[in-house]
mmCIF file of the N, C-alpha and C atoms, coordinates in Angstrom:
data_MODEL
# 
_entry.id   MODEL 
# 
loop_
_atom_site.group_PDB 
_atom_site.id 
_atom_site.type_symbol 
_atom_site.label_atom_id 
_atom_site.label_alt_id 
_atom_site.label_comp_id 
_atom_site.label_asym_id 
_atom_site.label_entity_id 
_atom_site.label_seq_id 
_atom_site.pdbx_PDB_ins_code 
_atom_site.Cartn_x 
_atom_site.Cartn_y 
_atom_site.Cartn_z 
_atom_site.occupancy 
_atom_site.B_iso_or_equiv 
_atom_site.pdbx_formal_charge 
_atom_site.auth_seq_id 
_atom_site.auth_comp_id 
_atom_site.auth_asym_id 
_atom_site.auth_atom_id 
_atom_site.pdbx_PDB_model_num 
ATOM 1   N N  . UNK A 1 1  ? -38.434 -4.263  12.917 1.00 0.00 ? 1  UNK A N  1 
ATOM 2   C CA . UNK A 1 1  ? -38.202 -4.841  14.208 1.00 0.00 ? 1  UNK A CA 1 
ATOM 3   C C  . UNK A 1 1  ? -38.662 -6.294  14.205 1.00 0.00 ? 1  UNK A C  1 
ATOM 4   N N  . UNK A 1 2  ? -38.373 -6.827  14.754 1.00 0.00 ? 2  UNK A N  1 
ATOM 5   C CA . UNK A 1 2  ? -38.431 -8.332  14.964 1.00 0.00 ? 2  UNK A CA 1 
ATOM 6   C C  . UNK A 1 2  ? -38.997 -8.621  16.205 1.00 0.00 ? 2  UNK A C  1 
ATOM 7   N N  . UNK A 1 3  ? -40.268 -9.064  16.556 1.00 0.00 ? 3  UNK A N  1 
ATOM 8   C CA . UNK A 1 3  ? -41.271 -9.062  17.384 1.00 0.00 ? 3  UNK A CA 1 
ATOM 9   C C  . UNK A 1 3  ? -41.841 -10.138 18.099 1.00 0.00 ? 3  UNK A C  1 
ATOM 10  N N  . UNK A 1 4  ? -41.319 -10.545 19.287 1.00 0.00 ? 4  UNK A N  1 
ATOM 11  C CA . UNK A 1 4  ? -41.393 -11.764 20.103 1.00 0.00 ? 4  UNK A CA 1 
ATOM 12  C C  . UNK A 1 4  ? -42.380 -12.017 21.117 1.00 0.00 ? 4  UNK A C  1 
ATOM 13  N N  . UNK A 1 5  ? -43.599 -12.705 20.821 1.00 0.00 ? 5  UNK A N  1 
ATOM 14  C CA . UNK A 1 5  ? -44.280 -12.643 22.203 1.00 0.00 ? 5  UNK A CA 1 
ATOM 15  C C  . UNK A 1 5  ? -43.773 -13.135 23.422 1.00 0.00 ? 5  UNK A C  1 
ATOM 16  N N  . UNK A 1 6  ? -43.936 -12.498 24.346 1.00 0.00 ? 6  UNK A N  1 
ATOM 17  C CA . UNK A 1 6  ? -42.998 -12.719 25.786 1.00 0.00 ? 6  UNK A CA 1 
ATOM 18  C C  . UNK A 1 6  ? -44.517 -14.085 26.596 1.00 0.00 ? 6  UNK A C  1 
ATOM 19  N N  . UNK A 1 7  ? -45.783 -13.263 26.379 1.00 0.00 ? 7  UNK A N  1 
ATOM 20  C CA . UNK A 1 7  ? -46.787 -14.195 27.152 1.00 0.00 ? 7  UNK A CA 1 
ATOM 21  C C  . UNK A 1 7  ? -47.777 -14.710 25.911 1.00 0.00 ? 7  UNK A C  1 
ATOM 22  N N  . UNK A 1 8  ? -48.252 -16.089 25.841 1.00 0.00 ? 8  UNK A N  1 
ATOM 23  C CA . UNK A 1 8  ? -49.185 -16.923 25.196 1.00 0.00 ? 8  UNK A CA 1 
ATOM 24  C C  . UNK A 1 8  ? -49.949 -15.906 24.610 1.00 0.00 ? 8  UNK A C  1 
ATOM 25  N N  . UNK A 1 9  ? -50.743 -15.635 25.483 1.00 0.00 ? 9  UNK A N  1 
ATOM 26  C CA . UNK A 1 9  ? -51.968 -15.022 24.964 1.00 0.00 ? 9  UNK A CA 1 
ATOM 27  C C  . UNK A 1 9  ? -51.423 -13.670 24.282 1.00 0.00 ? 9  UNK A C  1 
ATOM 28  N N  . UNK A 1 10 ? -50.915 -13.188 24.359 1.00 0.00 ? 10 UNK A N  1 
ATOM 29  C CA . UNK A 1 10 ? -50.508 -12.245 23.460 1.00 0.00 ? 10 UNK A CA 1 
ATOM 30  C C  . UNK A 1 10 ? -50.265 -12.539 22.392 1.00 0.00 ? 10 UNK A C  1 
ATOM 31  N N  . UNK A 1 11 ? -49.858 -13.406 21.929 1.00 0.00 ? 11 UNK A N  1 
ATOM 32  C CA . UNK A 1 11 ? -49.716 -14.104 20.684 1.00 0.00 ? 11 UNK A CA 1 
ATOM 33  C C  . UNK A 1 11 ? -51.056 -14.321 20.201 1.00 0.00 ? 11 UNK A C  1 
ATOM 34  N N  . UNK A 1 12 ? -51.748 -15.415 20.806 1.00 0.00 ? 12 UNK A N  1 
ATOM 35  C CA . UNK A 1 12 ? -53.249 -15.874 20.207 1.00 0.00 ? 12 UNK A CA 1 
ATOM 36  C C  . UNK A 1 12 ? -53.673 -14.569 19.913 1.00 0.00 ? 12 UNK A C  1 
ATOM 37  N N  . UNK A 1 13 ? -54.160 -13.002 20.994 1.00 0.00 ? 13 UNK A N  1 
ATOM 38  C CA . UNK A 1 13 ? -54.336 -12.062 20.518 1.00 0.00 ? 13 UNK A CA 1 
ATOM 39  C C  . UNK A 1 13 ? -54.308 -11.569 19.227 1.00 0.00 ? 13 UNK A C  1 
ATOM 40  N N  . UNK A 1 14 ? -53.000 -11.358 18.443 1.00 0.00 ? 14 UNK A N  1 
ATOM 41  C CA . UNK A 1 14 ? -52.506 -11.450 17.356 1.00 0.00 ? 14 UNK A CA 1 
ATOM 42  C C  . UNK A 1 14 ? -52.172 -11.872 16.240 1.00 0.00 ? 14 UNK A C  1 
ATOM 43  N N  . UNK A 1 15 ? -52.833 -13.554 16.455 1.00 0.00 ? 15 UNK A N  1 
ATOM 44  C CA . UNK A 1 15 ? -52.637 -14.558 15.405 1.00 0.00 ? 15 UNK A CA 1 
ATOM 45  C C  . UNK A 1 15 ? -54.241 -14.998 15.141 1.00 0.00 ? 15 UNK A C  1 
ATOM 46  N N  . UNK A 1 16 ? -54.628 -15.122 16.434 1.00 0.00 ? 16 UNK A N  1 
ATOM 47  C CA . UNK A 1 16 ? -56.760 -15.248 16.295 1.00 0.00 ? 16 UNK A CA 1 
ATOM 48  C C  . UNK A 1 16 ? -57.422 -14.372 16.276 1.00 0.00 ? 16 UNK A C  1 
ATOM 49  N N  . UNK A 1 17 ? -56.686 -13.175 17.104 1.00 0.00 ? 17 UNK A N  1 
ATOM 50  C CA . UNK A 1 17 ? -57.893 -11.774 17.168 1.00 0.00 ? 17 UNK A CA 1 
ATOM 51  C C  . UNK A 1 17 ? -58.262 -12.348 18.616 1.00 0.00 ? 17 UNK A C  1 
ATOM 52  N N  . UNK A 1 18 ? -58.395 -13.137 19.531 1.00 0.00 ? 18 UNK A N  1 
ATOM 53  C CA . UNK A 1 18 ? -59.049 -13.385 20.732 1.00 0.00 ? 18 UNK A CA 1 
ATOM 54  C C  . UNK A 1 18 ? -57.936 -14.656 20.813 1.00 0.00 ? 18 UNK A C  1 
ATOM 55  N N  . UNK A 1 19 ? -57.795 -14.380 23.007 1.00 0.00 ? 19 UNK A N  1 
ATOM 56  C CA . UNK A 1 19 ? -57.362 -14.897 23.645 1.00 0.00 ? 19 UNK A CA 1 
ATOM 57  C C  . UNK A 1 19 ? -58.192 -16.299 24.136 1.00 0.00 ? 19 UNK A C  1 
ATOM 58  N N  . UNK A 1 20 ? -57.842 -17.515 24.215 1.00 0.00 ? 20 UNK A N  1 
ATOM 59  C CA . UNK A 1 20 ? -58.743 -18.609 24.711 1.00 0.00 ? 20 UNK A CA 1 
ATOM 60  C C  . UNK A 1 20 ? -58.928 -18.271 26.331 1.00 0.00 ? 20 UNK A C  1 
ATOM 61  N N  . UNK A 1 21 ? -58.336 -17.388 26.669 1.00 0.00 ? 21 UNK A N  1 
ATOM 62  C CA . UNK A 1 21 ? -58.590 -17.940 28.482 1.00 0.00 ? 21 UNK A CA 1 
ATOM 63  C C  . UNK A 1 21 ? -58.899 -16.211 28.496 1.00 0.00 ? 21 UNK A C  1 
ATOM 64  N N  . UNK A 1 22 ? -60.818 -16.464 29.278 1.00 0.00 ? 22 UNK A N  1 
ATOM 65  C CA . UNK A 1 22 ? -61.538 -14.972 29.487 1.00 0.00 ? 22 UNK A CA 1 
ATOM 66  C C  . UNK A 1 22 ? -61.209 -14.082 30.390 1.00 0.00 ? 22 UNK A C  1 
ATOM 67  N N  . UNK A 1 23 ? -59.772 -14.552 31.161 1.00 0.00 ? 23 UNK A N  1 
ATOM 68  C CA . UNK A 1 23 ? -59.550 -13.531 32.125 1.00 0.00 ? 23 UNK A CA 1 
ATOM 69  C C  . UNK A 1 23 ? -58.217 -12.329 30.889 1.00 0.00 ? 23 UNK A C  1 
ATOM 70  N N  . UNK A 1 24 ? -58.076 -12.742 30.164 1.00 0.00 ? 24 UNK A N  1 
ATOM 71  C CA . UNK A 1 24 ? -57.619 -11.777 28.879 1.00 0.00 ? 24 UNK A CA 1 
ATOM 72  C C  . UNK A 1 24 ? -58.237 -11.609 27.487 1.00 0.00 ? 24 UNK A C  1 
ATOM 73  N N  . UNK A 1 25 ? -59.450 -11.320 27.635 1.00 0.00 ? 25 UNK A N  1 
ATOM 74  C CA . UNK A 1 25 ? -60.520 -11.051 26.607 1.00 0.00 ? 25 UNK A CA 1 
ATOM 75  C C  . UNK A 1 25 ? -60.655 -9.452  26.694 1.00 0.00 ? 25 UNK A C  1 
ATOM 76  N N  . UNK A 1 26 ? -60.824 -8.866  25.464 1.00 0.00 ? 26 UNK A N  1 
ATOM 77  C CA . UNK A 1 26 ? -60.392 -7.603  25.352 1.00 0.00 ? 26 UNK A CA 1 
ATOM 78  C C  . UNK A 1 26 ? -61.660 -6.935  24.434 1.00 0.00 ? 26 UNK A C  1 
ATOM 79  N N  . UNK A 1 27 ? -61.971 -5.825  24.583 1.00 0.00 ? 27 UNK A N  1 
ATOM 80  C CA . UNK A 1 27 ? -63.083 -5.590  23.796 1.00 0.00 ? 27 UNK A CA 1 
ATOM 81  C C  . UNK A 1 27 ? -62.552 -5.403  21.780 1.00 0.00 ? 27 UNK A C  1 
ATOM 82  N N  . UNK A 1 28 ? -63.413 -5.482  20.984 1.00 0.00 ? 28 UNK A N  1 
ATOM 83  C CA . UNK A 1 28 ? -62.411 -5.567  19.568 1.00 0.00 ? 28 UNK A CA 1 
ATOM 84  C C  . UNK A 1 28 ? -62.120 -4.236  19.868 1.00 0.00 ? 28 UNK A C  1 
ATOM 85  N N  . UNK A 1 29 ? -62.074 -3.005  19.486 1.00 0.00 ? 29 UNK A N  1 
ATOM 86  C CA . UNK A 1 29 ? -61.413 -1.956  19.350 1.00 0.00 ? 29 UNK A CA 1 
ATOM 87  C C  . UNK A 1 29 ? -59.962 -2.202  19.851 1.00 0.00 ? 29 UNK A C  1 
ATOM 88  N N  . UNK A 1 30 ? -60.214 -2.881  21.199 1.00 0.00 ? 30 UNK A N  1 
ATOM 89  C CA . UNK A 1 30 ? -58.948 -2.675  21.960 1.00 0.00 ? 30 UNK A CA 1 
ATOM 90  C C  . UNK A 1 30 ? -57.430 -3.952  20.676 1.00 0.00 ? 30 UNK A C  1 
ATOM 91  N N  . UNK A 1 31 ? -58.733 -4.780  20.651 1.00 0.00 ? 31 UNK A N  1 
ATOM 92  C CA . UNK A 1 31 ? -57.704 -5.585  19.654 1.00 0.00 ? 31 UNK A CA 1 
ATOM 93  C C  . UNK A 1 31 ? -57.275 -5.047  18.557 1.00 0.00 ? 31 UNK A C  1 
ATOM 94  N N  . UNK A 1 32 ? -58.238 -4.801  17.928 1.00 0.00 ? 32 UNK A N  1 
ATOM 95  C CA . UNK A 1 32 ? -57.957 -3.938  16.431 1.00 0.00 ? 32 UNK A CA 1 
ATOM 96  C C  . UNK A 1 32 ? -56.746 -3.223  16.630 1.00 0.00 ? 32 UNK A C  1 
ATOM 97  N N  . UNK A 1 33 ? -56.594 -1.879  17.608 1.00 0.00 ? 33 UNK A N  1 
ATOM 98  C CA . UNK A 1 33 ? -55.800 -1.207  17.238 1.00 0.00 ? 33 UNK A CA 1 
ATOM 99  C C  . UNK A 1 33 ? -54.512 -1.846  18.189 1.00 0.00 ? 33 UNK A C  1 
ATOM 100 N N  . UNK A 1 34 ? -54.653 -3.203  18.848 1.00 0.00 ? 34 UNK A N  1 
ATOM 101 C CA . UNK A 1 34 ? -52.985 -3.857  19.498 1.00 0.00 ? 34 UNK A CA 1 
ATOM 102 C C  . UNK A 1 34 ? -52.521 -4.167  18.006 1.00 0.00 ? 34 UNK A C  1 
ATOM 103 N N  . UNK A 1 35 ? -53.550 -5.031  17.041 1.00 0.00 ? 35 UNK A N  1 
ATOM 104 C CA . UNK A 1 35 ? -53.298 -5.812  16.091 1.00 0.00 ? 35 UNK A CA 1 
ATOM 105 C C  . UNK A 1 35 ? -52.363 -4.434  14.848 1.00 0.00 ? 35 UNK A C  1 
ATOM 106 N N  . UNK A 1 36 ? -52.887 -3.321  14.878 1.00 0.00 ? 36 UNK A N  1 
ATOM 107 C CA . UNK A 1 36 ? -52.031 -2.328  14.145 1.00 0.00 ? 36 UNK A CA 1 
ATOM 108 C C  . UNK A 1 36 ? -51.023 -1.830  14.755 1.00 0.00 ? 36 UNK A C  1 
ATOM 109 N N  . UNK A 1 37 ? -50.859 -1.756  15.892 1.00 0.00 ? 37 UNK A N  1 
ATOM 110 C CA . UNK A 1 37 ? -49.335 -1.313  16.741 1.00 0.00 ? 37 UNK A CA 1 
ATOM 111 C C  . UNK A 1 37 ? -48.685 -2.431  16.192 1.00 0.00 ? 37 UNK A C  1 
ATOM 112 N N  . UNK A 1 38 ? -48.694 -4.219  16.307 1.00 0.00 ? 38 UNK A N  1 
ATOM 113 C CA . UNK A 1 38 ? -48.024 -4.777  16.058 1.00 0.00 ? 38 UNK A CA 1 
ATOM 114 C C  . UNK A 1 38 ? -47.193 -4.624  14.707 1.00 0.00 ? 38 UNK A C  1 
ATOM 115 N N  . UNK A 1 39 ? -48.601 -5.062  13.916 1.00 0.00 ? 39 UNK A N  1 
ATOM 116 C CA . UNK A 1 39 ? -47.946 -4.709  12.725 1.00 0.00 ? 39 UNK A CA 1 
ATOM 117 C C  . UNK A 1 39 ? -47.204 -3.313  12.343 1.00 0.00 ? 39 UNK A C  1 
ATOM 118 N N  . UNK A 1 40 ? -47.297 -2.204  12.987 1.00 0.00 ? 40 UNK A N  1 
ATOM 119 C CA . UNK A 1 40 ? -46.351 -1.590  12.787 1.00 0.00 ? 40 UNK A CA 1 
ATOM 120 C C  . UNK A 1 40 ? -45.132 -1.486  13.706 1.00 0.00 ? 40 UNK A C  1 
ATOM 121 N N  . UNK A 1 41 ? -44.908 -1.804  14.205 1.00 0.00 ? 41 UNK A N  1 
ATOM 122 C CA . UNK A 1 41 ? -43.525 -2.398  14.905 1.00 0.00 ? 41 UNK A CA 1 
ATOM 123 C C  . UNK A 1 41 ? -43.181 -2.920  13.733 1.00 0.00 ? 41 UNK A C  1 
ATOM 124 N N  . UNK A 1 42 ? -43.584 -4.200  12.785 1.00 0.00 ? 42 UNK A N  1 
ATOM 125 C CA . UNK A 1 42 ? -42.746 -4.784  12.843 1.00 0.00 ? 42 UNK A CA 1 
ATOM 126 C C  . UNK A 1 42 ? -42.685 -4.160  11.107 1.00 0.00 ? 42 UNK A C  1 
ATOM 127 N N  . UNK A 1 43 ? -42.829 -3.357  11.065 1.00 0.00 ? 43 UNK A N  1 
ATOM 128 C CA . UNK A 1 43 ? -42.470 -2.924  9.599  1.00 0.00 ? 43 UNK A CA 1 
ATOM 129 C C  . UNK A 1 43 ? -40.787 -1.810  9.553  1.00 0.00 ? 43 UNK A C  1 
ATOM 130 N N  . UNK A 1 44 ? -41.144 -1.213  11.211 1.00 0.00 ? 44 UNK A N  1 
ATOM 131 C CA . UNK A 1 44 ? -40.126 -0.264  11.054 1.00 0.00 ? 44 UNK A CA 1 
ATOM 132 C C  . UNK A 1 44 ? -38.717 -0.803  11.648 1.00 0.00 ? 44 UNK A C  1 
ATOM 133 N N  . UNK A 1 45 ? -37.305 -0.173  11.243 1.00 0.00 ? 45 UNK A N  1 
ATOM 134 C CA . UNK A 1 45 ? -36.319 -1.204  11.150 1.00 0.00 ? 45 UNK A CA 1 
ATOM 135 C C  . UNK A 1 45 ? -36.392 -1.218  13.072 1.00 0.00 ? 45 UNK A C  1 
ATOM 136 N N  . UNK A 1 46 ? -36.189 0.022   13.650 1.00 0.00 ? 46 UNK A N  1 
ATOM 137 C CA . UNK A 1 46 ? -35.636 0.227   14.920 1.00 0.00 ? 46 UNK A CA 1 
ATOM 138 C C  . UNK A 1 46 ? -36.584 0.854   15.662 1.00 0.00 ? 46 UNK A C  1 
ATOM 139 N N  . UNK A 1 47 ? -36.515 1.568   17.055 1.00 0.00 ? 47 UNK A N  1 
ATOM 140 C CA . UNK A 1 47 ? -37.259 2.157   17.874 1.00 0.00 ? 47 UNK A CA 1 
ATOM 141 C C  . UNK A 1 47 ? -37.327 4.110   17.199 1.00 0.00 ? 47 UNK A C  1 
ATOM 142 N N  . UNK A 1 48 ? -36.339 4.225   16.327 1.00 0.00 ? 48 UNK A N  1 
ATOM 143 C CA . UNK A 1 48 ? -36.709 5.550   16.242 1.00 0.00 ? 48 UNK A CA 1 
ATOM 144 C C  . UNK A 1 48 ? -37.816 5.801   14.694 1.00 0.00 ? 48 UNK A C  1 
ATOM 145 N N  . UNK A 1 49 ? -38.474 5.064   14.499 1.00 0.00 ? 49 UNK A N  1 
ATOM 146 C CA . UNK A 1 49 ? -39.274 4.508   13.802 1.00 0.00 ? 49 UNK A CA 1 
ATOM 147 C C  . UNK A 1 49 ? -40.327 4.724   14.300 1.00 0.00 ? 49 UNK A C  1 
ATOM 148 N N  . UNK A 1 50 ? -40.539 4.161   15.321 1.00 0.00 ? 50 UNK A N  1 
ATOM 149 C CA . UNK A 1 50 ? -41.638 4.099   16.195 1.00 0.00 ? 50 UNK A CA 1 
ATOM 150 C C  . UNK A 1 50 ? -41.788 5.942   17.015 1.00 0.00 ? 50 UNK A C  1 
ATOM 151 N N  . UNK A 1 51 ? -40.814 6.248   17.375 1.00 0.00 ? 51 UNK A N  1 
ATOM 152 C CA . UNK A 1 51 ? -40.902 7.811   17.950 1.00 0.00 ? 51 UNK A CA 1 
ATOM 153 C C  . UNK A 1 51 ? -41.429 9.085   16.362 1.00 0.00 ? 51 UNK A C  1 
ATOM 154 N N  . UNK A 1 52 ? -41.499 8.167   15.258 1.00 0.00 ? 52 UNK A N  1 
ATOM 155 C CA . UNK A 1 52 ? -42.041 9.220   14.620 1.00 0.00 ? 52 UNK A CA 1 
ATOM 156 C C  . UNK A 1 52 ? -43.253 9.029   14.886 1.00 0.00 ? 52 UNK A C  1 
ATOM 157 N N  . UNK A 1 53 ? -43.760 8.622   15.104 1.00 0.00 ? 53 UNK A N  1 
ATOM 158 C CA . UNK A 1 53 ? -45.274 8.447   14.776 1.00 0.00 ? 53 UNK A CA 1 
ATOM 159 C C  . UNK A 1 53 ? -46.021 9.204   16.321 1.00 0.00 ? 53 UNK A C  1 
ATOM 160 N N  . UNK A 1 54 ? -46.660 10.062  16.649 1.00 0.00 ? 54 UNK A N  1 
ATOM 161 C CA . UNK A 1 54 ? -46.521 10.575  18.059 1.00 0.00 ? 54 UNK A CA 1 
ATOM 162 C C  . UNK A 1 54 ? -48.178 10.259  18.378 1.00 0.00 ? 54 UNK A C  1 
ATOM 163 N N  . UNK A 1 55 ? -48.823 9.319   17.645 1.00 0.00 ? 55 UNK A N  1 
ATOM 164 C CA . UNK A 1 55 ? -49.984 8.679   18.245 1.00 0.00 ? 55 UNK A CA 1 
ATOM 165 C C  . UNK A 1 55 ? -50.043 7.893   19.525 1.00 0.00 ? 55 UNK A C  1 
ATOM 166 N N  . UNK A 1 56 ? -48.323 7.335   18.983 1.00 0.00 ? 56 UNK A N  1 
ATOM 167 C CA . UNK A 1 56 ? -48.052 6.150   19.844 1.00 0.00 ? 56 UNK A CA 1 
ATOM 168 C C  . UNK A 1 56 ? -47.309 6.600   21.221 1.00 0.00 ? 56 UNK A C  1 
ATOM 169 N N  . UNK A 1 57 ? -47.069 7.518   21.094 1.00 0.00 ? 57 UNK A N  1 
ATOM 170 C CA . UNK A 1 57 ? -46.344 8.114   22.446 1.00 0.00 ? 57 UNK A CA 1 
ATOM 171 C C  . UNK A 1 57 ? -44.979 7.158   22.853 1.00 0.00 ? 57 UNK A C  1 
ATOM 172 N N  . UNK A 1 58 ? -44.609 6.766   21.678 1.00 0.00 ? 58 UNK A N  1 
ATOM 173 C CA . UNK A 1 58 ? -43.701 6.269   22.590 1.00 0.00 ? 58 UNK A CA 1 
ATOM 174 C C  . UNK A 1 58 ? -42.415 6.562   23.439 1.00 0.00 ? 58 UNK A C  1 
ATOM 175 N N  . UNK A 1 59 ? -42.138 5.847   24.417 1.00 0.00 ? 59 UNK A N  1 
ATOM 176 C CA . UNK A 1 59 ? -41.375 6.299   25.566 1.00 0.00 ? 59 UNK A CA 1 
ATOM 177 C C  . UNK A 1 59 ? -40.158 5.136   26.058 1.00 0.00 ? 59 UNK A C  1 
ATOM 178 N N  . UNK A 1 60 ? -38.681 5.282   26.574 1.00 0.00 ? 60 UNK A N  1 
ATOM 179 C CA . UNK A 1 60 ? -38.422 4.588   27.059 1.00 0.00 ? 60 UNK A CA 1 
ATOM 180 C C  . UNK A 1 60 ? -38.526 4.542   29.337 1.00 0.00 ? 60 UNK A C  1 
ATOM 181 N N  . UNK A 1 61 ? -38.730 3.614   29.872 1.00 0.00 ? 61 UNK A N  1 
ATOM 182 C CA . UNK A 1 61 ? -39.522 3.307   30.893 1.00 0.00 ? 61 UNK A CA 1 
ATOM 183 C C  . UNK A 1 61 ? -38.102 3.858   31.779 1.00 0.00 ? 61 UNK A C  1 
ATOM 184 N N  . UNK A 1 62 ? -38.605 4.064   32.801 1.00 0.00 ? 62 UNK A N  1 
ATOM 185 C CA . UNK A 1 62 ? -37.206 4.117   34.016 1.00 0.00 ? 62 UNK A CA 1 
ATOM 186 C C  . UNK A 1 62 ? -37.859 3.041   35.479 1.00 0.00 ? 62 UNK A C  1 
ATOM 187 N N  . UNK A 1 63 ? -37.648 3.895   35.954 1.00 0.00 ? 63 UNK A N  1 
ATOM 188 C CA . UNK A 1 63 ? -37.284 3.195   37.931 1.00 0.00 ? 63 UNK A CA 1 
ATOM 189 C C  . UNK A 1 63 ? -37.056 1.547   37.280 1.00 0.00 ? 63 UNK A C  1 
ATOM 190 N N  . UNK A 1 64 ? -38.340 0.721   37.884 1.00 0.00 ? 64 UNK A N  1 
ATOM 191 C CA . UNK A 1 64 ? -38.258 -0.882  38.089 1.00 0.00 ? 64 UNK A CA 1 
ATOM 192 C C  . UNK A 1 64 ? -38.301 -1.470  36.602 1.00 0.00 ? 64 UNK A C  1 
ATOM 193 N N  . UNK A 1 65 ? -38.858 -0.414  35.714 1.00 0.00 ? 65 UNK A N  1 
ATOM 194 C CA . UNK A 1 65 ? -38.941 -0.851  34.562 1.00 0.00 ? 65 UNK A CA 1 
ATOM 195 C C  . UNK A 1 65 ? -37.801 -0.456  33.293 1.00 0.00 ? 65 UNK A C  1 
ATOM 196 N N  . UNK A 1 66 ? -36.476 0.318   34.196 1.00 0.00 ? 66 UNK A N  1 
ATOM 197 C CA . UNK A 1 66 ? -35.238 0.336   33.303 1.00 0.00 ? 66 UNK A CA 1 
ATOM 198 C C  . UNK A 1 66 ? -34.897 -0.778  32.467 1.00 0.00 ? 66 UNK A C  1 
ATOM 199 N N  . UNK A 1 67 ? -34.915 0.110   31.156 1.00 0.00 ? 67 UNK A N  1 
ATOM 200 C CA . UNK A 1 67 ? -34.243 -0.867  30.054 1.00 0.00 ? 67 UNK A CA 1 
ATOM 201 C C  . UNK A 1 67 ? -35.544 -1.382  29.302 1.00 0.00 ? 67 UNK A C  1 
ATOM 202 N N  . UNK A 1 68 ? -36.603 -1.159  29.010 1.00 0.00 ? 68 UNK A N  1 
ATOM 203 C CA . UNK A 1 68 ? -37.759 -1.473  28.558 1.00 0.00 ? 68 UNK A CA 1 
ATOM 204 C C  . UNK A 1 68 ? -38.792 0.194   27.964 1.00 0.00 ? 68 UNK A C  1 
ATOM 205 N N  . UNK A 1 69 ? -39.213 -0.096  26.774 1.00 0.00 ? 69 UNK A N  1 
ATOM 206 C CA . UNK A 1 69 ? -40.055 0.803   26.091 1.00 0.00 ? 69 UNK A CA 1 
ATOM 207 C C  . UNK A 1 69 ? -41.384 0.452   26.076 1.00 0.00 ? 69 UNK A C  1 
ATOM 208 N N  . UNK A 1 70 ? -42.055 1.856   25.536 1.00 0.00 ? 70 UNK A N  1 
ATOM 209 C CA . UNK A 1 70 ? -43.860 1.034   25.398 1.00 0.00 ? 70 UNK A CA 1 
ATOM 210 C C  . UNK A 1 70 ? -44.410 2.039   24.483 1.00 0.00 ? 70 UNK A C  1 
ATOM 211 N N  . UNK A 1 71 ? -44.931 1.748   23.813 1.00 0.00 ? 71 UNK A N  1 
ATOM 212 C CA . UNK A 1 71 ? -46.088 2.812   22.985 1.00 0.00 ? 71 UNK A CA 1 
ATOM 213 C C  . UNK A 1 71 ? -47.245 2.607   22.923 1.00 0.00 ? 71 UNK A C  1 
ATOM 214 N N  . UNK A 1 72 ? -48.157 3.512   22.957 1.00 0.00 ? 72 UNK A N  1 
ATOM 215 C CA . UNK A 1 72 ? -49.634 3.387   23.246 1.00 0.00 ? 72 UNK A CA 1 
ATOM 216 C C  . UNK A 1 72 ? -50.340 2.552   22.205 1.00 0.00 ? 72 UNK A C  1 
ATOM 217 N N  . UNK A 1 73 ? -51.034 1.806   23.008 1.00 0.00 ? 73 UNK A N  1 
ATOM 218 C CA . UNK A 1 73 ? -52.553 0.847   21.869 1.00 0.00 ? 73 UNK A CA 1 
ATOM 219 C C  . UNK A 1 73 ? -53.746 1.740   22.246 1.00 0.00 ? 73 UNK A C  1 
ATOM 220 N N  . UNK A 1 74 ? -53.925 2.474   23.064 1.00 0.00 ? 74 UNK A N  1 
ATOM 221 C CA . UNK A 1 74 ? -54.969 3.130   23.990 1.00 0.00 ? 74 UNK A CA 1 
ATOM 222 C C  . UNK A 1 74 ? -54.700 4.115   24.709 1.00 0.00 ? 74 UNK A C  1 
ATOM 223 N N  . UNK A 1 75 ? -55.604 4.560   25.359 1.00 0.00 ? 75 UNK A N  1 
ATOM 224 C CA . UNK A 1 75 ? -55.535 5.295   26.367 1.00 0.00 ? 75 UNK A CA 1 
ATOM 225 C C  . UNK A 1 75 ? -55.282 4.491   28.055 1.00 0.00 ? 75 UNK A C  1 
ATOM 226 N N  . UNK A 1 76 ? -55.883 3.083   27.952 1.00 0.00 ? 76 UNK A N  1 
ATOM 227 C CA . UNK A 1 76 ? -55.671 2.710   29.190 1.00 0.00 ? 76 UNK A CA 1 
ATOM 228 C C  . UNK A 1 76 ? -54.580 1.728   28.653 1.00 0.00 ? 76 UNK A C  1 
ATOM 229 N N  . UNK A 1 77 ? -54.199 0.837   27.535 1.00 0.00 ? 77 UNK A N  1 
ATOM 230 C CA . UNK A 1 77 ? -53.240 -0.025  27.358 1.00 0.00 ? 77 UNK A CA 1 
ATOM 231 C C  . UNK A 1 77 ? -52.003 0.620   26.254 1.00 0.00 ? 77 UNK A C  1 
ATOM 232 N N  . UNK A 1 78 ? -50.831 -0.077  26.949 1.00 0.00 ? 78 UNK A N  1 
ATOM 233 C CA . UNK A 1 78 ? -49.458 -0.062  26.139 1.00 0.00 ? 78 UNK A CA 1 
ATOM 234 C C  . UNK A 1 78 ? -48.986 -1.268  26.145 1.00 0.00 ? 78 UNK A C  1 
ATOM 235 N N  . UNK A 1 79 ? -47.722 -1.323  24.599 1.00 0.00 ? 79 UNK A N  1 
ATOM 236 C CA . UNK A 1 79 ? -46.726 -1.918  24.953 1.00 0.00 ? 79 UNK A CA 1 
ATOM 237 C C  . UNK A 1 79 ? -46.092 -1.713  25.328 1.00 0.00 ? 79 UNK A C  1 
ATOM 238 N N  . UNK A 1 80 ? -45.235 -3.019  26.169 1.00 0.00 ? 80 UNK A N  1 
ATOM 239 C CA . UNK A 1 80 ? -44.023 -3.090  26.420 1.00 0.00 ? 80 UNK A CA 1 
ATOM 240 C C  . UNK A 1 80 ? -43.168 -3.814  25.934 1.00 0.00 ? 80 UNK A C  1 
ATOM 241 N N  . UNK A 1 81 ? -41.746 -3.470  25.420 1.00 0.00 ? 81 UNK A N  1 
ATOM 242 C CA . UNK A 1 81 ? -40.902 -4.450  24.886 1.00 0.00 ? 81 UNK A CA 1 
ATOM 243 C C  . UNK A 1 81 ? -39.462 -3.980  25.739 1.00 0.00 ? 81 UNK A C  1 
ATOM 244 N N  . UNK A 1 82 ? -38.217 -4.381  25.041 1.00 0.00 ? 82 UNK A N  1 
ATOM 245 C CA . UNK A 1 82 ? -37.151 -4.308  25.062 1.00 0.00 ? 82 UNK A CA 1 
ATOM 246 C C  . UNK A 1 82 ? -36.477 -3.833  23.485 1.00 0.00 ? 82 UNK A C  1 
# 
């Protein structure tokens, strides 16, 4: 998959390990395991790639959020993509 940050800091997240601005500072665990969801996104070709793996729960979204997927980093955080 080919993997686009949509917001800044999500990126820095992923490229520094930490966001510059503390209202998106994350504890490490929480980074660690965004930083391994990423990288595995982007190893597998497509989304049914991602549905093997059932750590990640992943799901595609409905009501306001039709047309958008997410798989778990956590228990309280996911992604979301397209």
């Amino acid at each position: 998959m080919i993997v686009i940050f949509e917001k800044e800091y999500l990126q820095e997240l992923y490229v520094a390990g930490k966001a510059s601005d503390p209202k998106h500072w994350y504890q490490p665990k929480v980074v660690s395991k965004y930083l391994k969801v990423i990288n595995l996104m982007k190893q597998v070709d497509n989304v049914q790639g991602l549905a093997k793996y059932g750590s990640l729960h992943y799901e595609k979204l409905r009501g306001d959020k039709e047309g958008l997927s997410s798989v778990r980093v956590d228990r309280k955080y996911r992604i979301e993509f397209e």
